[in-house]
mmCIF file of the N, C-alpha and C atoms, coordinates in Angstrom:
data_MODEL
# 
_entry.id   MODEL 
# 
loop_
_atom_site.group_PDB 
_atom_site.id 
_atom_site.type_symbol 
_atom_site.label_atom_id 
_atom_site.label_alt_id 
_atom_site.label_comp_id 
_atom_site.label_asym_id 
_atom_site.label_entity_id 
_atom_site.label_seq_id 
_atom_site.pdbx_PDB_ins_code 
_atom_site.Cartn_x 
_atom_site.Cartn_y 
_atom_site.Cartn_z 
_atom_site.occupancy 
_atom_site.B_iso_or_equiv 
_atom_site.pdbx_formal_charge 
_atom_site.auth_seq_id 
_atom_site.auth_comp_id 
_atom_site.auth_asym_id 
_atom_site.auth_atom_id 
_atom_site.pdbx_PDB_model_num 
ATOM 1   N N  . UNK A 1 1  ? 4.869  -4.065  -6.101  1.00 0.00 ? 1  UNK A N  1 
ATOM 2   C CA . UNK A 1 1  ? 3.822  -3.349  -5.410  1.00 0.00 ? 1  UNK A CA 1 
ATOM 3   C C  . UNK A 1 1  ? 3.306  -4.163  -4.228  1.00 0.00 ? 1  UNK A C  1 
ATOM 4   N N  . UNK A 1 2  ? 3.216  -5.606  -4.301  1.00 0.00 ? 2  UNK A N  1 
ATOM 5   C CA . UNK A 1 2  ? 2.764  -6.121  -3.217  1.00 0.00 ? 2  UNK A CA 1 
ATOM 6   C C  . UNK A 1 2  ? 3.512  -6.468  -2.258  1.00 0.00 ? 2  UNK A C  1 
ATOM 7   N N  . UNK A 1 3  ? 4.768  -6.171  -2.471  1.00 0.00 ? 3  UNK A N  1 
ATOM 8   C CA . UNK A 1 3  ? 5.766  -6.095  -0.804  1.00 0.00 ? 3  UNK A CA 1 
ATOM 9   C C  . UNK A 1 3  ? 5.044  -4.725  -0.316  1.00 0.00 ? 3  UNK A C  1 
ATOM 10  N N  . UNK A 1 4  ? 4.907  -3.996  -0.924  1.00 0.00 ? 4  UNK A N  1 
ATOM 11  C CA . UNK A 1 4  ? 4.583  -2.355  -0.129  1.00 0.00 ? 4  UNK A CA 1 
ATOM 12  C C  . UNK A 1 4  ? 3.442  -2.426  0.391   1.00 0.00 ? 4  UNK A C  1 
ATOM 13  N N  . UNK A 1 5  ? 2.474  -3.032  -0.469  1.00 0.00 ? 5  UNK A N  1 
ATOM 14  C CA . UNK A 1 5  ? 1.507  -2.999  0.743   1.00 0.00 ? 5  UNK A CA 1 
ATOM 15  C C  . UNK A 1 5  ? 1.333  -4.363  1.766   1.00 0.00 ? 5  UNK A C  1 
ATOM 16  N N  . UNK A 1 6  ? 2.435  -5.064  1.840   1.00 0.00 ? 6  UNK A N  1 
ATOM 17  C CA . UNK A 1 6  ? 2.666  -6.002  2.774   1.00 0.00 ? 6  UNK A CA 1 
ATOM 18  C C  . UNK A 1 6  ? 3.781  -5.291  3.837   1.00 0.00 ? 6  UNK A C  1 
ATOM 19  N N  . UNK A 1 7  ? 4.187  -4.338  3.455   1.00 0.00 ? 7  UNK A N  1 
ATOM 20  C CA . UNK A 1 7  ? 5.117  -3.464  4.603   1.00 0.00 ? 7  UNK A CA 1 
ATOM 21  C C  . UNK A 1 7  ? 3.769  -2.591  5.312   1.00 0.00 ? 7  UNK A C  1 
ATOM 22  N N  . UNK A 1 8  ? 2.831  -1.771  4.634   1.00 0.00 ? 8  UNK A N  1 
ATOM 23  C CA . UNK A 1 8  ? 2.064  -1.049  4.792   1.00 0.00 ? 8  UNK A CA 1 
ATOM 24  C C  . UNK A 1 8  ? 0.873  -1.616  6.076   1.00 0.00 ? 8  UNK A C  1 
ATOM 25  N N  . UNK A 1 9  ? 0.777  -3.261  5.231   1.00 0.00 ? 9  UNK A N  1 
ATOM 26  C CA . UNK A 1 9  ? -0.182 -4.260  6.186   1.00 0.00 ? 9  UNK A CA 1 
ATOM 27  C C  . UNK A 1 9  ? 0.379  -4.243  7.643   1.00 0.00 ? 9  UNK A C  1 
ATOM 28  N N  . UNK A 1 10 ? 1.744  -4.064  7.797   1.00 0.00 ? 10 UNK A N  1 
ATOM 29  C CA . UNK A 1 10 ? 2.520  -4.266  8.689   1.00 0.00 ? 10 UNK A CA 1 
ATOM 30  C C  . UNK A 1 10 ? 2.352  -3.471  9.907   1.00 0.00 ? 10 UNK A C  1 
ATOM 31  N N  . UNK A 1 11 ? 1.696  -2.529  9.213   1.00 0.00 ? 11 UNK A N  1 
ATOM 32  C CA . UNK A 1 11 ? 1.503  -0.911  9.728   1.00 0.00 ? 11 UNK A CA 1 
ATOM 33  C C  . UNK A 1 11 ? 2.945  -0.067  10.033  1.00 0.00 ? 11 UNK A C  1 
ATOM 34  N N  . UNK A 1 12 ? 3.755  -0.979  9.121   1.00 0.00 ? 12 UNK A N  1 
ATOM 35  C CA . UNK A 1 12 ? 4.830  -0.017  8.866   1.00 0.00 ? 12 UNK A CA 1 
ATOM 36  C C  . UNK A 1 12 ? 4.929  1.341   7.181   1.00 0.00 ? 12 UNK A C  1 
ATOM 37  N N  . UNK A 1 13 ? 5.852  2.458   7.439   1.00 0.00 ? 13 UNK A N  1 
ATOM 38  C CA . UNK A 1 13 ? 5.312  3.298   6.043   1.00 0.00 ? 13 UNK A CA 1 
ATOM 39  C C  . UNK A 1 13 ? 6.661  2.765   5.154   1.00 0.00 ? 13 UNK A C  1 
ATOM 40  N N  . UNK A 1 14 ? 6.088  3.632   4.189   1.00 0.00 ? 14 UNK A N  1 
ATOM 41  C CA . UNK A 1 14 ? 7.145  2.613   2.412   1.00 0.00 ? 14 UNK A CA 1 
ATOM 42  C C  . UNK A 1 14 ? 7.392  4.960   2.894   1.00 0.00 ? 14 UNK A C  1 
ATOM 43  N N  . UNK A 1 15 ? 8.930  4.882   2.250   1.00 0.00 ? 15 UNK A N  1 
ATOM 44  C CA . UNK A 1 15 ? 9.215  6.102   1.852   1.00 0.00 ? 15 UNK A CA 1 
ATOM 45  C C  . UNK A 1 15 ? 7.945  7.340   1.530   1.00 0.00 ? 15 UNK A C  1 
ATOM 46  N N  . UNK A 1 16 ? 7.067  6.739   0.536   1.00 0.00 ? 16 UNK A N  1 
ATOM 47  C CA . UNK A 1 16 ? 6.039  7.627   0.141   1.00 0.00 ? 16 UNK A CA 1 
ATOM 48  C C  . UNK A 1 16 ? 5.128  8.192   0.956   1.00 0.00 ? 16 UNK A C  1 
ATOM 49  N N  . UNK A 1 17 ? 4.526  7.248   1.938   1.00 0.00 ? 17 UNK A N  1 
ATOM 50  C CA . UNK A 1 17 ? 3.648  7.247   3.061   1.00 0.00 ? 17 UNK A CA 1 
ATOM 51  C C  . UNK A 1 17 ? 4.355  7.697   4.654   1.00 0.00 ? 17 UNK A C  1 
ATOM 52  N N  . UNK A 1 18 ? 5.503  8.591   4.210   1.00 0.00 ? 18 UNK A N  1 
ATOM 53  C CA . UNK A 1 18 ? 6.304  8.744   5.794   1.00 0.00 ? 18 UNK A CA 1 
ATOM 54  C C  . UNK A 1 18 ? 5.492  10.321  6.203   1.00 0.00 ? 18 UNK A C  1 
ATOM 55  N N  . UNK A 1 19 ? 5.189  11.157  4.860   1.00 0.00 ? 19 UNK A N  1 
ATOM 56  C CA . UNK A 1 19 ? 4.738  12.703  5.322   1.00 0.00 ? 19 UNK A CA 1 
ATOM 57  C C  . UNK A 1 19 ? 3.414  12.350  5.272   1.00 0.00 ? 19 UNK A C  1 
ATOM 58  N N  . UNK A 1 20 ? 3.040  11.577  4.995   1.00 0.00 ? 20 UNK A N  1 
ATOM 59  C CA . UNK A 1 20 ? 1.161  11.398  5.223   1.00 0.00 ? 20 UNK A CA 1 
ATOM 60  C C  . UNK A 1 20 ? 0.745  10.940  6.535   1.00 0.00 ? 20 UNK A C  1 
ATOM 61  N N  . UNK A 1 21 ? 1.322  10.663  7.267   1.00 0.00 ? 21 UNK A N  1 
ATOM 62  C CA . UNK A 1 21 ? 1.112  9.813   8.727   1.00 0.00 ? 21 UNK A CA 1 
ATOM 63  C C  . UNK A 1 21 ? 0.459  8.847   8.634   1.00 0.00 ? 21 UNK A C  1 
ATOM 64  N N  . UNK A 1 22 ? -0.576 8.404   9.802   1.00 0.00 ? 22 UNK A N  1 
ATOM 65  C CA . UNK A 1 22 ? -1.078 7.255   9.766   1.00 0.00 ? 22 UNK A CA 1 
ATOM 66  C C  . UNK A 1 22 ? -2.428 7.217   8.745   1.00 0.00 ? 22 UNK A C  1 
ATOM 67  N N  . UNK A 1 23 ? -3.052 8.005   9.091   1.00 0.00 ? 23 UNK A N  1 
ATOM 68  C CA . UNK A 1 23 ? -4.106 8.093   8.327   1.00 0.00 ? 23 UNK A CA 1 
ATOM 69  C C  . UNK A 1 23 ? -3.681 7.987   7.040   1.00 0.00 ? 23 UNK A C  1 
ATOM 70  N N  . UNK A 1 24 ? -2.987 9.225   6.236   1.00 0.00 ? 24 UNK A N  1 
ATOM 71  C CA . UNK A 1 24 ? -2.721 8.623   4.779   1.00 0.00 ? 24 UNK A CA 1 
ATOM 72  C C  . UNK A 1 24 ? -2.470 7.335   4.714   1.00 0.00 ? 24 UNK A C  1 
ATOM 73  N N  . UNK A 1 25 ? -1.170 7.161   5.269   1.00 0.00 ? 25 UNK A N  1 
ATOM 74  C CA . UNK A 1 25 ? -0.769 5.677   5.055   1.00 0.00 ? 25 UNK A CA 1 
ATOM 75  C C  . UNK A 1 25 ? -2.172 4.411   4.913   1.00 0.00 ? 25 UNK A C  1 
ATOM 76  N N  . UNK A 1 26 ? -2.915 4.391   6.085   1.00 0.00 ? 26 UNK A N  1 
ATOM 77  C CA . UNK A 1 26 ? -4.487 3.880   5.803   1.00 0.00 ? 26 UNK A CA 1 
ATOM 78  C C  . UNK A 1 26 ? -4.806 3.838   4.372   1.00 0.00 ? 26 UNK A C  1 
ATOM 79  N N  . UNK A 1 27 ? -4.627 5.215   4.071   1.00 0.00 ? 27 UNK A N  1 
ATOM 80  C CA . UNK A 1 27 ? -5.760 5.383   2.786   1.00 0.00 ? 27 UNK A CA 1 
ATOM 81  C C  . UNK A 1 27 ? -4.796 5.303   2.094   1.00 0.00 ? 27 UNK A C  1 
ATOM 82  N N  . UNK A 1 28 ? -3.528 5.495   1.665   1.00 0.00 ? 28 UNK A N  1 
ATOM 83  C CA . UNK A 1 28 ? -2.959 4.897   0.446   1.00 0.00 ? 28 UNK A CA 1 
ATOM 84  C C  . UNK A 1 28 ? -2.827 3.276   0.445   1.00 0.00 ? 28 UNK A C  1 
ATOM 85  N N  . UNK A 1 29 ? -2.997 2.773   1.903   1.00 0.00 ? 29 UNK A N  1 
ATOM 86  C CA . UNK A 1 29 ? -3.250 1.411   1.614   1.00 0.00 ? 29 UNK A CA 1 
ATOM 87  C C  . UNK A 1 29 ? -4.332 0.605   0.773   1.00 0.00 ? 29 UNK A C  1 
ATOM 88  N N  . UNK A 1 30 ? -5.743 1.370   1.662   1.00 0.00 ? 30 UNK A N  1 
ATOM 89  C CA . UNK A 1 30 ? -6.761 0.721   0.889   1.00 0.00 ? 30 UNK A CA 1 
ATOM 90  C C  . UNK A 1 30 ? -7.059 1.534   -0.605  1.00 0.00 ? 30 UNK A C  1 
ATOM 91  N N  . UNK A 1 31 ? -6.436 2.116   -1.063  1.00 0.00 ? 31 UNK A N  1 
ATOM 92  C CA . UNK A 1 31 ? -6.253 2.347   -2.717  1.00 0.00 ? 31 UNK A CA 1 
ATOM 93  C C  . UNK A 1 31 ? -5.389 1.284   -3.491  1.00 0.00 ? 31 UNK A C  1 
ATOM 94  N N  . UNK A 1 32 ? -3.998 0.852   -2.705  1.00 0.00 ? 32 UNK A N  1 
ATOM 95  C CA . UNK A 1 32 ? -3.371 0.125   -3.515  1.00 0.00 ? 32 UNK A CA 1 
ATOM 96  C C  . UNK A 1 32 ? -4.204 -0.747  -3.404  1.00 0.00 ? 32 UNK A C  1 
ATOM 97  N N  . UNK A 1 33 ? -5.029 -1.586  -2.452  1.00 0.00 ? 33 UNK A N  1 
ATOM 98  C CA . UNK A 1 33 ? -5.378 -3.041  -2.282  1.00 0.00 ? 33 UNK A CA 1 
ATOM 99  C C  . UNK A 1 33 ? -6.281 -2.824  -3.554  1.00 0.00 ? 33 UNK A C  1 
ATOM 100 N N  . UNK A 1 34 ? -7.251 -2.006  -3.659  1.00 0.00 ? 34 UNK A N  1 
ATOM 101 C CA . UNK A 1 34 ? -8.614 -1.597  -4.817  1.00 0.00 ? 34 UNK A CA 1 
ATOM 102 C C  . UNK A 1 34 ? -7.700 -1.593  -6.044  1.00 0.00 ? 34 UNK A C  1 
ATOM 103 N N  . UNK A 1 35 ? -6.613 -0.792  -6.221  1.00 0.00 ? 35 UNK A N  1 
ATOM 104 C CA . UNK A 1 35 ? -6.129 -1.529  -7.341  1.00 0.00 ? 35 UNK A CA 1 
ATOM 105 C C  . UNK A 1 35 ? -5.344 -2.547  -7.645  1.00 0.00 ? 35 UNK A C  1 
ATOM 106 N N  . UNK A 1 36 ? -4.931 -3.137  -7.008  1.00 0.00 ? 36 UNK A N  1 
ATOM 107 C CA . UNK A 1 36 ? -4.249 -4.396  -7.696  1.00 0.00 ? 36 UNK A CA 1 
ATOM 108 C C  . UNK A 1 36 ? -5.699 -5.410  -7.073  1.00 0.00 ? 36 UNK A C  1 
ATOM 109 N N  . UNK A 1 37 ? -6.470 -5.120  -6.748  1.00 0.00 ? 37 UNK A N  1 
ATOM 110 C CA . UNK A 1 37 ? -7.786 -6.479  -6.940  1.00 0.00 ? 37 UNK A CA 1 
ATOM 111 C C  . UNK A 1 37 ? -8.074 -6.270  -8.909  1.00 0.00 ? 37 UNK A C  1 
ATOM 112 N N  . UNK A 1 38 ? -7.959 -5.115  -8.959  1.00 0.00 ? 38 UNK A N  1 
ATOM 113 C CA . UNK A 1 38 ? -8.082 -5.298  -10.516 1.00 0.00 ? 38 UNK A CA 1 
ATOM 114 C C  . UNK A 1 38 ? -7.478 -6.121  -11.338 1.00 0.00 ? 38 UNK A C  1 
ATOM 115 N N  . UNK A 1 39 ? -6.398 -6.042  -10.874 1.00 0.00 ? 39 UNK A N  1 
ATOM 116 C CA . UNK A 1 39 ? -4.802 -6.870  -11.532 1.00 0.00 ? 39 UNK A CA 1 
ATOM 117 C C  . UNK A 1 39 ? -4.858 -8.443  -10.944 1.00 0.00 ? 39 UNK A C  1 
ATOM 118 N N  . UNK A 1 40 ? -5.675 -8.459  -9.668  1.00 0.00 ? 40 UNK A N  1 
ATOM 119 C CA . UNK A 1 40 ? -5.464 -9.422  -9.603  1.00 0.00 ? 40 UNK A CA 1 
ATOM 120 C C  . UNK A 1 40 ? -4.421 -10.187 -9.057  1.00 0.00 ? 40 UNK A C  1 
ATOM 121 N N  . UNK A 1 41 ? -3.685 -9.175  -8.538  1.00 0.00 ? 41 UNK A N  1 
ATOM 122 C CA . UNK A 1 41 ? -2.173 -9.022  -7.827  1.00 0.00 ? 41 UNK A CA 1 
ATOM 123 C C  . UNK A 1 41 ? -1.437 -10.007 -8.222  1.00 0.00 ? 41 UNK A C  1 
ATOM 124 N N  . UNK A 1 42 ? -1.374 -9.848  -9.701  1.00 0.00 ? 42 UNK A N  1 
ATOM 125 C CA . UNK A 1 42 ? -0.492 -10.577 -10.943 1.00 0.00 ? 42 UNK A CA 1 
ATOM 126 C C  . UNK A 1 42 ? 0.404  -9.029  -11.042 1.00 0.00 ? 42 UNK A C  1 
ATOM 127 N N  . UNK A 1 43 ? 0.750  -8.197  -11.111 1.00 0.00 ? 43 UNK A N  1 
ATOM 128 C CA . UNK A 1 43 ? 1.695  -7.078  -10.761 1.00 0.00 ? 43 UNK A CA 1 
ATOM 129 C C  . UNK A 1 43 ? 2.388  -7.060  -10.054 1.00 0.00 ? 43 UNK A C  1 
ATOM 130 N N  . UNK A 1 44 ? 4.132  -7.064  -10.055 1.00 0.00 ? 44 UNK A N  1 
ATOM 131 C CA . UNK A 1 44 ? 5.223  -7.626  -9.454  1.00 0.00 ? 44 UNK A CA 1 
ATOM 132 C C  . UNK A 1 44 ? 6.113  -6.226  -9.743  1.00 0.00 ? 44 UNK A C  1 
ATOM 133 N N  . UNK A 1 45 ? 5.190  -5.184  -9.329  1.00 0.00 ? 45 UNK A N  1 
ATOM 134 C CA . UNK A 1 45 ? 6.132  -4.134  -8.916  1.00 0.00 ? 45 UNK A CA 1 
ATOM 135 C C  . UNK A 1 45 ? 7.381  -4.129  -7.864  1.00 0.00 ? 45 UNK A C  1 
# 
């Protein structure tokens, strides 16, 4: 999970985030970051 949102940081999109444009892409970013602060970004998706 944290390469994707290190592609995402990039302001490049992961497959999932290609029909959402920029804006989604934004906001599925700052969701992943909110969850893996939970994890602790010990998650090696």
């Amino acid at each position: 999970m944290l390469g994707k949102i290190a592609i995402l940081e990039g302001g490049e999109h992961v497959p999932e985030t290609i029909p959402l444009g920029e804006q989604g892409r934004n906001a599925v970013l700052g969701e992943l970051k909110s969850i893996m602060s939970v994890y602790d970004n010990v998650c090696r998706m």
